[in-house]
C-alpha positions as CSV (number, residue, x, y, z in Angstrom):
1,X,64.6,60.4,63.3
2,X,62.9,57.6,61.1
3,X,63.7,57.7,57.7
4,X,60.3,59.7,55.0
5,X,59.1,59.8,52.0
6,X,58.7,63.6,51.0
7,X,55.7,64.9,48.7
8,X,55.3,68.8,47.4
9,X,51.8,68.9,45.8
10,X,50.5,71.7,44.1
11,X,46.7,70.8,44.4
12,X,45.2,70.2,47.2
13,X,43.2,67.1,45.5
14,X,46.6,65.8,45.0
15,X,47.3,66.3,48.5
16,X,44.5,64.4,49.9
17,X,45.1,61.1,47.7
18,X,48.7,61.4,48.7
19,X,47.5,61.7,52.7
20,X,44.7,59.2,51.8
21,X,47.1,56.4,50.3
22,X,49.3,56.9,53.5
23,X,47.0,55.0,56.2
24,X,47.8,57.5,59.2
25,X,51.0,57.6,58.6
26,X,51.4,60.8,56.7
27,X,51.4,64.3,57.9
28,X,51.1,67.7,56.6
29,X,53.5,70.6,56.6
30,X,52.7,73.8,56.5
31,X,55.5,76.1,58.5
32,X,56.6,73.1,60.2
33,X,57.9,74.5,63.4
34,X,56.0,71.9,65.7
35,X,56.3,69.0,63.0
36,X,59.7,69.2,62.4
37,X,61.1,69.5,66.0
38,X,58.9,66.7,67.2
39,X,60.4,64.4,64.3
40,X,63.6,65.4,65.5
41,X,63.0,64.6,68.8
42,X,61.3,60.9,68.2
43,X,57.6,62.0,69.5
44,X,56.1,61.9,65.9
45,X,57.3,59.7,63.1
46,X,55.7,60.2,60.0
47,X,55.9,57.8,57.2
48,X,55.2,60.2,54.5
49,X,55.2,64.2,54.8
50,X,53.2,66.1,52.4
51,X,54.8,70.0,52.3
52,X,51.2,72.1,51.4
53,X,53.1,75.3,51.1
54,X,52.9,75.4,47.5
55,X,48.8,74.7,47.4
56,X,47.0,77.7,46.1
57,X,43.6,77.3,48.6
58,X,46.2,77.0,51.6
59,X,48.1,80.5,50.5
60,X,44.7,82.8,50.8
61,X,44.8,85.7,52.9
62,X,42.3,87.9,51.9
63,X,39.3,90.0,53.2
64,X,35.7,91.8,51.9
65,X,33.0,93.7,54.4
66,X,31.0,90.6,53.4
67,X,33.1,87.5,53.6
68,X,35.8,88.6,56.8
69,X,38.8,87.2,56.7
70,X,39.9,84.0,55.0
71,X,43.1,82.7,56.0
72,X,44.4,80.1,54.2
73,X,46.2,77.4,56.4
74,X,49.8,77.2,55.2
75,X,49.9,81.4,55.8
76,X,52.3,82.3,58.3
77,X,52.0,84.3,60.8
78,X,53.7,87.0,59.6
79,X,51.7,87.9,56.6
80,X,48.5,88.2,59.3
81,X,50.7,90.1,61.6
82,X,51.7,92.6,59.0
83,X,47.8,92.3,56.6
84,X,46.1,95.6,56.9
85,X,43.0,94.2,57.7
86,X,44.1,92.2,60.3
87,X,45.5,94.9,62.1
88,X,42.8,96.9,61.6
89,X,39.6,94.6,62.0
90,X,41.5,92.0,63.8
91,X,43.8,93.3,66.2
92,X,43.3,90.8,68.2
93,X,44.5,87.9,66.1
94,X,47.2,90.4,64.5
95,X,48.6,90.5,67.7
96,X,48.8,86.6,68.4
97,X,50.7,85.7,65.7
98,X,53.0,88.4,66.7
99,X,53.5,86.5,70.1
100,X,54.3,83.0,69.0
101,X,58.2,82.5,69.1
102,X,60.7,85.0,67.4
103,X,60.8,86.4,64.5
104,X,62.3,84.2,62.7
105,X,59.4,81.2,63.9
106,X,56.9,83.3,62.7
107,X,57.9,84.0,59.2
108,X,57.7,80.2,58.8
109,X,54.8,79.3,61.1
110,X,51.6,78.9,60.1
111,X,48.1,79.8,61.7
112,X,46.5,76.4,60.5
113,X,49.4,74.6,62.0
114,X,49.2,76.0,65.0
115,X,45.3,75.1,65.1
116,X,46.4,71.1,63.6
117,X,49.0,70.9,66.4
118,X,46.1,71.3,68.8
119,X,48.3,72.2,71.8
120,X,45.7,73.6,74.5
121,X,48.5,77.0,74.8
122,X,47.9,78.0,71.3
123,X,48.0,81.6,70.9
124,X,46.2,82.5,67.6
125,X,43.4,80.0,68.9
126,X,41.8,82.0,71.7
127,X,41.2,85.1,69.2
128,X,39.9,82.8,66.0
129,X,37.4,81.5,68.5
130,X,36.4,84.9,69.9
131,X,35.8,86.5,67.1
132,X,33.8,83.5,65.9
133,X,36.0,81.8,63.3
134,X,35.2,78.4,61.5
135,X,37.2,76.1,60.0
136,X,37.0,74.6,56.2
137,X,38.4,71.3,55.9
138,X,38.5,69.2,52.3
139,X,39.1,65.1,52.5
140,X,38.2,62.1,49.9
141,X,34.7,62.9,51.4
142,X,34.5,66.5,50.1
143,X,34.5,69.5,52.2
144,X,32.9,70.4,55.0
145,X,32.8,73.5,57.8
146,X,32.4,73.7,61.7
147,X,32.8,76.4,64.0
148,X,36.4,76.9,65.0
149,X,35.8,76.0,68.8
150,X,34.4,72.2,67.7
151,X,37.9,71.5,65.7
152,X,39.8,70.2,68.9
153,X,39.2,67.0,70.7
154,X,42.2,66.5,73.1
155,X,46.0,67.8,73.6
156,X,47.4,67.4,70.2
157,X,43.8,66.1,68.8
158,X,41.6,67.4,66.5
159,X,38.4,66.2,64.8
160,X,40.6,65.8,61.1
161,X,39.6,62.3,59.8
162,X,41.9,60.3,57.6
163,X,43.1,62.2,54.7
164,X,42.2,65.1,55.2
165,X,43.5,68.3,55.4
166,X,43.0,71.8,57.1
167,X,42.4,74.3,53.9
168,X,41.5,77.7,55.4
169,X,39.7,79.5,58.9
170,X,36.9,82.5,58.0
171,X,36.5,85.1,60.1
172,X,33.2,86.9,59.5
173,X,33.4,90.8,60.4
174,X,33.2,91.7,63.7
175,X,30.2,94.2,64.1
176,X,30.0,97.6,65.0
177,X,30.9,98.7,68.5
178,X,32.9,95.7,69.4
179,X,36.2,95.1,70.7
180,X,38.7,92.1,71.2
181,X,42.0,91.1,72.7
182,X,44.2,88.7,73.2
183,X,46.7,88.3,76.5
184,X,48.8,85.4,77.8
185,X,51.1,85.5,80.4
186,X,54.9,84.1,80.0
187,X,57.4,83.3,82.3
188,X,60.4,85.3,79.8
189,X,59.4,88.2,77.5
190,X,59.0,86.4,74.6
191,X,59.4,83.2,73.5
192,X,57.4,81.4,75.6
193,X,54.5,79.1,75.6
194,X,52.0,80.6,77.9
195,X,51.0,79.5,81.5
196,X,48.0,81.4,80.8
197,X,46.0,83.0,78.0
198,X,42.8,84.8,77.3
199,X,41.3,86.1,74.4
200,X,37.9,88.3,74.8
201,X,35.6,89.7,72.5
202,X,32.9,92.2,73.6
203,X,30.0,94.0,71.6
204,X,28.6,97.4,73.2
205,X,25.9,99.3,72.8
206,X,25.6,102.0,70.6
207,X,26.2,104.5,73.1
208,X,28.5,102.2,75.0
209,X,26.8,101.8,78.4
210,X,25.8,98.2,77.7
211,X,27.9,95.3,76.9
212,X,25.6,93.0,74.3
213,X,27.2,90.3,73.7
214,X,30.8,88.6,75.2
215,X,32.8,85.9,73.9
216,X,36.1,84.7,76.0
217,X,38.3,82.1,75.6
218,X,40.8,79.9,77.5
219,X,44.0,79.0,76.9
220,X,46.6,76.2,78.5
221,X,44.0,75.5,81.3
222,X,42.1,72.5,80.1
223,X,43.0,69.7,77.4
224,X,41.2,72.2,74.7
225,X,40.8,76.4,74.6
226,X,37.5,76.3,76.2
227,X,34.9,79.0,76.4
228,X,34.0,81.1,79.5
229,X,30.5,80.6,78.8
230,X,29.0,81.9,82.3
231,X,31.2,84.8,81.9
232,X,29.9,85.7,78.6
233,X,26.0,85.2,80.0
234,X,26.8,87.3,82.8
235,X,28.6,90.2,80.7
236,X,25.4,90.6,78.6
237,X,22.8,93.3,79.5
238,X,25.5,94.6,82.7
239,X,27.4,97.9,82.1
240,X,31.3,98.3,81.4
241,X,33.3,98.7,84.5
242,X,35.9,97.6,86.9
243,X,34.1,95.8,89.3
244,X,32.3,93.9,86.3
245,X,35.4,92.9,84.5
246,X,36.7,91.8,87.6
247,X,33.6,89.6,88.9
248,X,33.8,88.2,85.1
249,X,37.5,87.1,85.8
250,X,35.9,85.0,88.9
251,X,33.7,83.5,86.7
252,X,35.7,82.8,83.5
253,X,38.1,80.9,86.5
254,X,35.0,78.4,87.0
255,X,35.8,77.3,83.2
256,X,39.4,76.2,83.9
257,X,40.7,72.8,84.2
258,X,44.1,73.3,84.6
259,X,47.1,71.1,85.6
260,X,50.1,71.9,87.6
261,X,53.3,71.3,85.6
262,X,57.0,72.7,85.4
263,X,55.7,76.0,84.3
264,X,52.8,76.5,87.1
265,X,50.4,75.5,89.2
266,X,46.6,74.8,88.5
267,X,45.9,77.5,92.0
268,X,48.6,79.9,90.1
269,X,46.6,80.1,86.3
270,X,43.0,80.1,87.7
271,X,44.2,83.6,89.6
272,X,46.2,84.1,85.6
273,X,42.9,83.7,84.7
274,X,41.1,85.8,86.9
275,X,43.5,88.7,86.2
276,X,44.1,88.2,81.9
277,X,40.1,87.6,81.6
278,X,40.0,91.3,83.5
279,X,42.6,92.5,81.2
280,X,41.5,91.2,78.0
281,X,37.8,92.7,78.9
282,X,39.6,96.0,80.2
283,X,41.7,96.0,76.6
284,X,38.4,95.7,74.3
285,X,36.7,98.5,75.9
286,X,39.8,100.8,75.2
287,X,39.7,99.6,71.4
288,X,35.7,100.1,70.9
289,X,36.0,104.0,72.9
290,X,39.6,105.1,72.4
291,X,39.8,105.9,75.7
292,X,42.0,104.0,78.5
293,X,39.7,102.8,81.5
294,X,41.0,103.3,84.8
């Protein structure tokens, strides 16, 4: 490991001249589950690291009818897991951060880390995109917003510009008669990066016999989660069943670019695809009736 310079800021203008005076060469650390093992291992090699943990605007988690869900950046996953809210209004996302690694893992990771590592098998990304997240990011420029799904660029890239630094992701409220989940598939039980993931968000009608609008998202089967978009189109105005869900899994499989690796290959996650889009769809349902579909 190459020798650092260490910074703990407790403003987050402090922490943007200390990023901006770096050149490229410092990093932030929020959990630092990803940082700190690829240090270790020689694949990243900060000059400086700048430990955000202590930043008020990175330590929000709160949430109002009217302003969603703001989760600040340096939150772990834990606190979502475990917020009311979250599991309530969120489930979705709730259950993600209850996925990534053990325990342990996710009292340290953090939810913005997980989006600034930008690994394309991210699971708290596919549910933030689904149920419409955006991101705030401050930099020596000031701050600006974008929608969640336009922060990634490439495996491990993201559209962060020198200096500056992921403050917090808004969720608004999802709307009445709507339903979301999140499934991946793993080679172990746990503690596994997925082969596959979907996460799938679905307003009904009022009286449920009409799926309004759709919004599903890939994961680990393209260089960035990526959006099922003709699955979505096709979803809207069609009625909630089986042989829907499943002719949406065919579709959502149109929108994966996946490689074959260690783990699988591309022919195996398009069918993961097929079956966790199904799934996911199958899931949301369940959560807006109450009732299990068949």
């Amino acid at each position: 490991m190459r020798e650092f310079e260490y910074a703990a800021p407790i403003n987050l203008q402090e922490a943007i001249d200390l990023l901006s005076r770096a050149n490229g060469e410092g990093r932030p650390l929020a959990g630092g589950t990803d940082l700190i093992a690829q240090m270790k291992e020689n694949r990243k090699s900060p000059a400086l690291v700048v430990d955000v943990k202590r930043i008020p605007e990175l330590d929000v988690l709160s949430f109002d009818e009217k302003q969603g869900l703001r989760v600040g950046a340096a939150v772990s996953c834990t606190r979502i897991a475990s917020f009311p809210a979250a599991r309530e209004h969120y489930p979705a996302l709730a259950e993600a951060c209850g996925l990534i690694g053990s325990v342990q893992i996710q009292n340290r990771a953090a939810v913005g880390g997980n989006f600034c590592n930008a690994t394309p098998s991210a699971d708290t990304v596919p549910p933030i995109l689904s149920y419409r997240g955006k991101v705030v990011i401050a930099g020596p420029d000031g701050r600006r917003e974008l929608a969640a799904e336009n922060f990634f660029v490439g495996p491990g890239q993201t559209v962060l510009r020198k200096g500056e630094i992921l403050v917090e992701i808004a969720i608004p409220m999802p709307p009445s008669h709507s339903g979301a989940a999140y499934l991946r598939f793993i080679p172990r039980e746990e503690m596994d990066i997925a082969v596959a993931g979907v996460g799938s968000f679905v307003q009904f009608s009022a009286d449920g016999h009409r799926c309004e609008q759709a919004r599903i998202t890939l994961a680990a089967v393209a260089p960035t989660p990526v959006r099922a978009r003709e699955a979505e189109e096709f979803l809207a105005g069609k009625a909630p069943d089986q042989a829907i869900f499943r002719q949406a899994g065919e579709l959502a499989a149109r929108a994966a670019n996946p490689i074959s690796d260690v783990r699988g290959s591309a022919a195996y996650r398009i069918e993961l695809i097929k079956v966790l889009t199904r799934r996911s769809l199958q899931k949301a349902l369940e959560r807006v009736s109450g009732q299990p579909t068949i």
